[in-house]
C-alpha positions as CSV (number, residue, x, y, z in Angstrom):
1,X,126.0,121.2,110.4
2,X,125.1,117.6,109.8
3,X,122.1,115.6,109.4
4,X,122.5,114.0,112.9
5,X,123.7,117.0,114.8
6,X,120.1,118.3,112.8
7,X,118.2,115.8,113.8
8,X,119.0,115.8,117.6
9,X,117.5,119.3,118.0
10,X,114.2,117.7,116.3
11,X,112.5,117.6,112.9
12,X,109.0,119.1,111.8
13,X,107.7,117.3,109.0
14,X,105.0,119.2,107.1
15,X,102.9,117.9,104.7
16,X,101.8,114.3,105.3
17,X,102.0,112.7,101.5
18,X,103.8,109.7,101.0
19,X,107.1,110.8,101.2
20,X,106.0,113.1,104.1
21,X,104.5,109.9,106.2
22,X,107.8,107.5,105.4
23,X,110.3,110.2,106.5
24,X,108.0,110.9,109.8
25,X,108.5,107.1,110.3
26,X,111.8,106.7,109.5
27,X,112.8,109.4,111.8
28,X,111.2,108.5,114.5
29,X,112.1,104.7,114.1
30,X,115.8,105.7,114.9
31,X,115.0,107.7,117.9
32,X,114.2,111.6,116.9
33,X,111.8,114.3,118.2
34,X,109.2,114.5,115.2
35,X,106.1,116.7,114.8
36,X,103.6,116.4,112.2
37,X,101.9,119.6,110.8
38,X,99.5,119.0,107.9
39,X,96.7,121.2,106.8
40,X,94.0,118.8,106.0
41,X,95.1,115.3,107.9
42,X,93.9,112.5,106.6
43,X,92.4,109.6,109.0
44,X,95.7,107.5,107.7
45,X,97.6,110.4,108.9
46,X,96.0,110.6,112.1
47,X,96.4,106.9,112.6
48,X,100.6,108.0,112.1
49,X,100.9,110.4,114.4
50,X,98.9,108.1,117.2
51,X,101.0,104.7,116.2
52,X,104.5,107.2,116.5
53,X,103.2,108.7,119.7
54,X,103.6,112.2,118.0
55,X,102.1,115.2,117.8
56,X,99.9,116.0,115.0
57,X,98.7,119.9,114.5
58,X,96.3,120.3,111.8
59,X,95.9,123.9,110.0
60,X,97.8,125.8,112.6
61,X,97.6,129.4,112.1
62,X,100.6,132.3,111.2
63,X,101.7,132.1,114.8
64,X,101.5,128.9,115.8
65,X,103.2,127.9,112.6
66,X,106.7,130.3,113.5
67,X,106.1,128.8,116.9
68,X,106.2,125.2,115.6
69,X,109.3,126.3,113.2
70,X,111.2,127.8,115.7
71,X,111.4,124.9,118.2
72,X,112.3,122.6,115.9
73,X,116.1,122.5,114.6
74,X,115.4,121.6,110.8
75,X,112.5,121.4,108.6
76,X,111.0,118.4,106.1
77,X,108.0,119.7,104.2
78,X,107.0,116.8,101.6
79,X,107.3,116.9,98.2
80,X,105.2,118.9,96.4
81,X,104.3,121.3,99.4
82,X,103.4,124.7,97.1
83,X,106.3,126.3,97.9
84,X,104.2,129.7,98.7
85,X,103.2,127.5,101.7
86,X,104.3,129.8,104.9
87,X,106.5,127.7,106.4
88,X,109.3,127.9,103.8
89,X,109.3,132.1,104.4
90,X,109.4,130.9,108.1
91,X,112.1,128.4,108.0
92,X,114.2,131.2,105.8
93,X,113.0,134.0,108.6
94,X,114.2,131.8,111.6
95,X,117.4,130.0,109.9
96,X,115.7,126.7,109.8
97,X,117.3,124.6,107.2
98,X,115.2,122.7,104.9
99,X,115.5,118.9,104.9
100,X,115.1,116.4,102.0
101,X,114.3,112.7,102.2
102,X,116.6,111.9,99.8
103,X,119.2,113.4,101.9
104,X,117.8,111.5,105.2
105,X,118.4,108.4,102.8
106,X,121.9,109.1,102.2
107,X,122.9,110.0,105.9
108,X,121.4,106.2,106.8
109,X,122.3,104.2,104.2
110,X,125.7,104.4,102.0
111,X,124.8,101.9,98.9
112,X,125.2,103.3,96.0
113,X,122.2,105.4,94.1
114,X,121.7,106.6,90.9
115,X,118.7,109.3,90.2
116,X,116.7,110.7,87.3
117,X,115.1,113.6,86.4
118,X,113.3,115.9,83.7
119,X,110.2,117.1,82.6
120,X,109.3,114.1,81.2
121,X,110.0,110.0,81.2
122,X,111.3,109.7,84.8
123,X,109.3,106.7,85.2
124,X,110.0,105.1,82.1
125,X,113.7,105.6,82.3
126,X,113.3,104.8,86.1
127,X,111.7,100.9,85.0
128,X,114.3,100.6,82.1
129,X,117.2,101.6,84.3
130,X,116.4,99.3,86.8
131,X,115.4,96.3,84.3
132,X,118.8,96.9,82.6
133,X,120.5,96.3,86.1
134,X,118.7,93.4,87.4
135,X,119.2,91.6,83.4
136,X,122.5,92.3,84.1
137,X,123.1,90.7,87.6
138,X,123.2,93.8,89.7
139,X,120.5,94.0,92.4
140,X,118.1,96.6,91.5
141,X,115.0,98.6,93.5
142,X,113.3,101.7,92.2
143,X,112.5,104.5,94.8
144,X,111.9,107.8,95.4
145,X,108.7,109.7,93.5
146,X,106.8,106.4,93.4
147,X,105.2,104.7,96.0
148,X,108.5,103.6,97.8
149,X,110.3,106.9,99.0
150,X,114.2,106.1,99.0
151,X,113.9,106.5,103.2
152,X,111.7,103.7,102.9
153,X,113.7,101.3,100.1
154,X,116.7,101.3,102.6
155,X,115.0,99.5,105.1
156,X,115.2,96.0,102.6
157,X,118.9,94.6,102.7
158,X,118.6,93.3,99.2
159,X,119.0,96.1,96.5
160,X,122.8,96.8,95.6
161,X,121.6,99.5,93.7
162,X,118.9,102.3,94.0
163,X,117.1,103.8,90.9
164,X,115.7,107.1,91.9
165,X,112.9,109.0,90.6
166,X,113.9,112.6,91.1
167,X,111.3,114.8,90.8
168,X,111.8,118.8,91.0
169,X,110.2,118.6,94.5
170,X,112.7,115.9,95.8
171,X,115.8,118.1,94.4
172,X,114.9,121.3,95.9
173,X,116.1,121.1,99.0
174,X,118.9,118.7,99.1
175,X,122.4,119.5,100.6
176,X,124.6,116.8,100.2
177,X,122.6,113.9,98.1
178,X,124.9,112.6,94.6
179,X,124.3,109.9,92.9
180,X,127.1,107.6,90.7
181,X,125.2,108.6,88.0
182,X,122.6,111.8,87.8
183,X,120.5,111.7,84.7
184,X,118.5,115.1,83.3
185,X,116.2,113.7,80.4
186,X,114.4,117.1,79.5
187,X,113.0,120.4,80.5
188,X,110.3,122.2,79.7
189,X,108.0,124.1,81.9
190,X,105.9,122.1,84.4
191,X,104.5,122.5,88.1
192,X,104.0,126.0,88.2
193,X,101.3,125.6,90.8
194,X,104.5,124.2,93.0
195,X,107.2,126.3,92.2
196,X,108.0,129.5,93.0
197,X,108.7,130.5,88.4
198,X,110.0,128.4,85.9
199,X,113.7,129.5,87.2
200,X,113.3,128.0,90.4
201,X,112.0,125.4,88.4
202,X,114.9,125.1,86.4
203,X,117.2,125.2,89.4
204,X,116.0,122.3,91.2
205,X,116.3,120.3,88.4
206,X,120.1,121.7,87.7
207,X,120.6,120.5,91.7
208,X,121.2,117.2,90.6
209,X,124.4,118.0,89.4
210,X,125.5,120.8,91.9
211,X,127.6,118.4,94.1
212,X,128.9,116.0,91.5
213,X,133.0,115.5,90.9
214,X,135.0,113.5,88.3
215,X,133.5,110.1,90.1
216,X,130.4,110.8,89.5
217,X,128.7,110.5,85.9
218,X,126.3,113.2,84.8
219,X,124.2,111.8,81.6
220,X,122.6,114.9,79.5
221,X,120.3,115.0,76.2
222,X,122.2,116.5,73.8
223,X,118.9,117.6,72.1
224,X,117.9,120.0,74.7
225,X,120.0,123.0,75.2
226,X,118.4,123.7,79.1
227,X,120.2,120.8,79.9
228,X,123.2,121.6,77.9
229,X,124.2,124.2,78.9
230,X,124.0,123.1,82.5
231,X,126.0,120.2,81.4
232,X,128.6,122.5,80.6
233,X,129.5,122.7,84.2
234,X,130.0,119.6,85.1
235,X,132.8,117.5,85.0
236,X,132.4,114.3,83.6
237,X,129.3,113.6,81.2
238,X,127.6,111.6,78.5
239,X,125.1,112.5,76.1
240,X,122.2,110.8,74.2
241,X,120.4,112.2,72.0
242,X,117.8,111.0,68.6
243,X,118.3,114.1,66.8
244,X,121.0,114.4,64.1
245,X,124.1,117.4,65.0
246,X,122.8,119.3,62.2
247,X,118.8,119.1,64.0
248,X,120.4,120.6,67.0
249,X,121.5,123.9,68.3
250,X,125.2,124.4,66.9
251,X,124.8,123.0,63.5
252,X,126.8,121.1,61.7
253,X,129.3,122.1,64.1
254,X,127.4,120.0,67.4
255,X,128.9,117.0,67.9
256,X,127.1,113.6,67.9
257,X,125.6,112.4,71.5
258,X,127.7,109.7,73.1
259,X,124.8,107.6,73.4
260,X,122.3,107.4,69.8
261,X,120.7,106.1,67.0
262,X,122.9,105.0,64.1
263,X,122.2,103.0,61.0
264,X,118.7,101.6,62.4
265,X,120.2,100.3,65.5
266,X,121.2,102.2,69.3
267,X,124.5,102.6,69.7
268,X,126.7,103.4,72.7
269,X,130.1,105.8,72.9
270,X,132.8,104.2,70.4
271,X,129.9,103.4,68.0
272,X,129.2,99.8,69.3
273,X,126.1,98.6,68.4
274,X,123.5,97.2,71.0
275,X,120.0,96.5,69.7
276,X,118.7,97.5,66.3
277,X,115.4,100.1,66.5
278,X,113.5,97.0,64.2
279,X,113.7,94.5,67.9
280,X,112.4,97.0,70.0
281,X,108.3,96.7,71.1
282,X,107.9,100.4,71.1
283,X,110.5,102.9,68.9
284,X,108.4,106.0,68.7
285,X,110.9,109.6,69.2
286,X,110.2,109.5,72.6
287,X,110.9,106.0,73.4
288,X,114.1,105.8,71.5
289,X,115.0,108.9,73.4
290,X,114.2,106.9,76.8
291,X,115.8,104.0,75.8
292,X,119.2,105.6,75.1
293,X,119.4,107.6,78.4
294,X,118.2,104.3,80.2
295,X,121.2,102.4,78.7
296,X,123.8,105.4,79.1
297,X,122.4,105.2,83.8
298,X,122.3,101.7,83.5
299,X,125.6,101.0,81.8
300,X,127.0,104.0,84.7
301,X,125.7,102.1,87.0
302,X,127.3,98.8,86.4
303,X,125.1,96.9,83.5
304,X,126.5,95.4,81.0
305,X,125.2,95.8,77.2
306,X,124.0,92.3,77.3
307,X,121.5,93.3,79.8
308,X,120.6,96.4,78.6
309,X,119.4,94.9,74.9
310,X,117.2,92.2,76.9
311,X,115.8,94.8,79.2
312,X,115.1,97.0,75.7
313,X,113.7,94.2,73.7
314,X,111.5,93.0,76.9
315,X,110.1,96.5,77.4
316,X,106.1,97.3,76.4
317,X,105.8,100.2,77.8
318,X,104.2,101.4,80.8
319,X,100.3,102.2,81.0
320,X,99.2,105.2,80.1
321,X,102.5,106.9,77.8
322,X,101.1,106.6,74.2
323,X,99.3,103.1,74.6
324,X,97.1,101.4,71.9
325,X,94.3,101.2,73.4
326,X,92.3,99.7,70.3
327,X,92.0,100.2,66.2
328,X,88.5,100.2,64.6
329,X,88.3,101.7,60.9
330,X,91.5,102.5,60.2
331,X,91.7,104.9,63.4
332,X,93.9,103.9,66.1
333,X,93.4,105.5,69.6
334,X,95.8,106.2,71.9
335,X,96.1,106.7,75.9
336,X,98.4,109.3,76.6
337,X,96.8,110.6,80.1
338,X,100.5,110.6,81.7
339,X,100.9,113.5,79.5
340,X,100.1,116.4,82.4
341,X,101.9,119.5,80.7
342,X,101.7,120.9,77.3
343,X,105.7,119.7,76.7
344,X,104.7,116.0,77.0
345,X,101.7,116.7,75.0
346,X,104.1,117.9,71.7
347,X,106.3,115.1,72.1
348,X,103.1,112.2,71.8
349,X,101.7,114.4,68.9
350,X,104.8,114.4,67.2
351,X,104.7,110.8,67.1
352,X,102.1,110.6,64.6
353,X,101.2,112.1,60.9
354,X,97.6,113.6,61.9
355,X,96.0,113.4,65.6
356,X,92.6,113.9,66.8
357,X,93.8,115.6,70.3
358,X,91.6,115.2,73.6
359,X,93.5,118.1,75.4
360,X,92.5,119.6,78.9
361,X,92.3,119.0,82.8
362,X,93.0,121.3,85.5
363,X,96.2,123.5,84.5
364,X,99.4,123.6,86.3
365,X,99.9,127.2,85.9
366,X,101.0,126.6,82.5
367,X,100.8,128.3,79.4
368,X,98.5,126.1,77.2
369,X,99.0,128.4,73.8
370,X,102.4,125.9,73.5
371,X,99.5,123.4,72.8
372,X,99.4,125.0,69.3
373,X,102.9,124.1,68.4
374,X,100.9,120.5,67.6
375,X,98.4,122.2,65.5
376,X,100.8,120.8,61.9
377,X,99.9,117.0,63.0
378,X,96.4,117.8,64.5
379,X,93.3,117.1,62.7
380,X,90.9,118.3,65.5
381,X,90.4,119.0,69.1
382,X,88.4,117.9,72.0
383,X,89.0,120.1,74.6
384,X,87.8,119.1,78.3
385,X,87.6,119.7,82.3
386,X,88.4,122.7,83.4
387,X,91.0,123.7,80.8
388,X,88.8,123.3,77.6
389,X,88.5,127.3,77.3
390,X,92.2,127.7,77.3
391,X,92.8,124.2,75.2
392,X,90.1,126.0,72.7
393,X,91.6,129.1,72.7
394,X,95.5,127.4,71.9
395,X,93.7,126.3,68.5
396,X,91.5,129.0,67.6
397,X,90.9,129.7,64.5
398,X,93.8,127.3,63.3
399,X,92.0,124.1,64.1
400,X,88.3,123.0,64.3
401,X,87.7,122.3,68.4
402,X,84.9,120.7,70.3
403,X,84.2,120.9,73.9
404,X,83.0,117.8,75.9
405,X,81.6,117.9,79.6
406,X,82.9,114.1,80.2
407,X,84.8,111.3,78.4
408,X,82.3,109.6,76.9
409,X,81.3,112.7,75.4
410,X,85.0,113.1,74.4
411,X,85.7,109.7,72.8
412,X,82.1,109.6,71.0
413,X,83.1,113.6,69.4
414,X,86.5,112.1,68.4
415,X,85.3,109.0,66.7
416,X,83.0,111.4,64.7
417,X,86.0,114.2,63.9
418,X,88.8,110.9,63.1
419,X,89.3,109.6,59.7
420,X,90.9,106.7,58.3
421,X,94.4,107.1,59.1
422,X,94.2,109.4,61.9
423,X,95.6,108.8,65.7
424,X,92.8,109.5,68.7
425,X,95.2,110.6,71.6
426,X,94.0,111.3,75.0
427,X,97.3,113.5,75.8
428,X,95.6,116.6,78.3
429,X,98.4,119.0,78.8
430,X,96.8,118.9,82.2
431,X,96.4,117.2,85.5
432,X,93.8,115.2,86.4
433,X,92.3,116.6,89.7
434,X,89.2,118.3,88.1
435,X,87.7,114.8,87.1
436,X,89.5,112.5,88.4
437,X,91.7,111.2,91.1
438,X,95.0,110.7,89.6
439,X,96.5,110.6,85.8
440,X,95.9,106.5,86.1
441,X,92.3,107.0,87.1
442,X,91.4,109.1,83.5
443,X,93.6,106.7,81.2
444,X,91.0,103.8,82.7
445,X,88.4,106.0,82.1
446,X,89.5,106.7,78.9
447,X,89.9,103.0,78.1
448,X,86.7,101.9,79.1
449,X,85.2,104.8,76.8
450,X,87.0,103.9,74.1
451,X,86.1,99.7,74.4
452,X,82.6,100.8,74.5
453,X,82.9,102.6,71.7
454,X,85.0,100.5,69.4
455,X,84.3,96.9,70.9
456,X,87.9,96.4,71.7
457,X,88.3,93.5,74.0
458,X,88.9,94.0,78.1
């Protein structure tokens, strides 16, 4: 059945995030039953359901939940829902199909999209992707896990293309959304308070791919055999990758990514040379990484190489993914509070010779002994929030750890651990909800503990 024929028998929309909130007023802007079912509504919510002239149930109970479900014809719960919520057993019980806004987008609106996902550097890749595009001509607008869902983007006439974020919880329940191009950067395990196990993990990031045909271009690091080997079953595809063939599962016998680095500069398929690594602002692993997958979607998507180098060379970085924050006697500090599972944690470690870590949050479900992978580059170890037994633990006995009950106390036990040389790196392995509000919320924090410390200027 179809997303109209769907939407005619009525959609309940549960879970009133952002994404949850733009699809409720999308739908009911083009003339559908909706009804709103969030567990602890917000007065902005509230003030939804009264400008729709909807229902709103807050915290309904087992029944009143499979009544809810069953009077409705299809299901939109908003990203990042915990999938052991109840109503996804109740949709499955009562043949309720789950909805995506993504999908919604694509019923309404036929421009073309391309979408990116992974572990880690969606955003990044997301802001390079579109930069690359709009240097090159082609109308650009980024969407989807930011503060713009994709049902919400379609509404402005402008954007030729769309740049979506793709997170795990936008994937999962799409039917029929694919992209031109569909880009997996990484995977490693994350969100394990959302998801089901890491397989179901795995599988909504493999969804990406699951409806795309020879027209459609699927763009894969060739340094992470997850992603690989799901590659493998699609039909048209280009690689990036930093590592060397002989670095990489295979051997000597792997072939070279499409899309790399080669004598000091980044080079496309055929070996043409489009920026050397020397212009770039920021050409640690990780960025070259990003910039190469960014350039392999952007060129997909219609950018020329032109645009693509001045989009590169233009790039600082975004706030809070391995910023200098300031230098003061020969240590350097670092914000890394983007860095929410232990995966993105290795990656800004291996950036540097020897790291003073500040490592810990509230976990994701995770298993933070990966942490310890790090402990060749790591000096030290702060550990904080409500992690900082298990952050300890990941390092004990291999690595000296403190504990710190707040960030001053974290940057002020760091500056006495550093030594000339060393990297301080706020990169927690962990969300932010124990302390703060959001990732962005701890970097500032972190920032402001640091300036006070070190007398770097605002």
């Amino acid at each position: 059945m179809s997303e109209p024929q769907l939407l005619d028998g009525g959609v309940l929309v549960v879970g009133l995030g952002v994404a949850g909130r733009a699809a409720a007023r999308a739908l009911a802007r083009r003339g559908h039953l909706v009804t709103l079912v969030d567990d602890r509504p917000s007065e902005e919510v509230r003030a939804l359901a009264s400008e729709l002239g909807v229902a709103l149930v807050e915290a309904p109970d087992g029944d009143r939940l499979a009544a809810l479900v069953g009077a409705t014809a299809a299901v939109l719960p908003t990203p990042g829902l915990p999938e052991h919520h109840p109503v996804f057993a109740l949709a499955a019980e009562l043949g309720r199909p789950l909805l995506g806004e993504l999908d919604l987008a694509t019923a309404w609106d036929d421009r073309p999209c391309v979408a990116v996902t992974g572990t880690d550097g969606k955003t990044t890749v997301v802001t390079l992707v579109t930069a690359m595009l709009e240097a090159s001509g082609v109308r650009a607008a980024d969407a989807g896990n930011t503060e713009v869902p994709l049902v919400a983007a379609i509404d402005d006439p402008e954007p030729e293309v769309f740049v979506v974020e793709a997170s795990s919880f936008r994937l999962a329940p799409l039917r029929r959304f694919a992209p031109r191009v569909g880009t997996w950067l990484n995977f490693a395990p994350d969100h394990q308070d959302v998801h089901r196990s890491l397989a179901v993990y795995e599988a909504a990031k493999a969804s990406l791919w699951a409806r795309f045909g020879p027209d459609q271009l699927a763009v894969a690091n060739a340094d992470d055999p997850v992603v690989m080997a799901h590659a493998a079953t699609v039909p048209r595809v280009e690689t990036f990758g930093v590592a060397p063939p002989d670095a990489r599962a295979g051997g000597s016998a792997a072939a070279a990514a499409d899309w790399r680095v080669d004598g000091g500069h980044l080079v496309g398929p055929g070996g043409d040379a489009f920026v050397a690594v020397d212009d770039l602002p920021r050409a640690l692993p990780h960025d070259l990484a990003n910039a190469l997958a960014a350039a392999a979607t952007a060129v997909g998507a219609g950018a020329s190489l032109d645009g693509v180098r001045a989009a590169l060379v233009a790039f600082g970085g975004l706030p809070h993914r391995v910023s200098l924050v300031g230098e003061a006697g020969g240590v350097r500090w670092y914000d890394d509070s983007k860095a929410t599972a232990p995966h993105a944690t290795l990656a800004a470690v291996g950036a540097f010779e020897s790291v003073v870590l500040i490592a810990g949050g509230r976990n994701k479900g995770l298993d933070l002994t990966a942490l310890a992978a790090a402990a060749p580059r790591v000096r030290a170890v702060v550990a904080i929030g409500e992690a900082a037994t298990e952050v300890a633990a990941a390092f004990a006995g291999i690595r000296p750890v403190e504990r710190a009950g707040s960030m001053d106390e974290a940057v002020d036990r760091a500056r006495r651990l550093a030594e000339p040389g060393d990297a301080v790196v706020l990169s927690p392995g962990c969300a932010s909800y124990d302390w703060y509000r959001s990732y962005g919320e701890r970097g500032d924090d972190f920032v402001r503990a640091v300036r006070d410390v070190i007398g770097a200027p605002a």
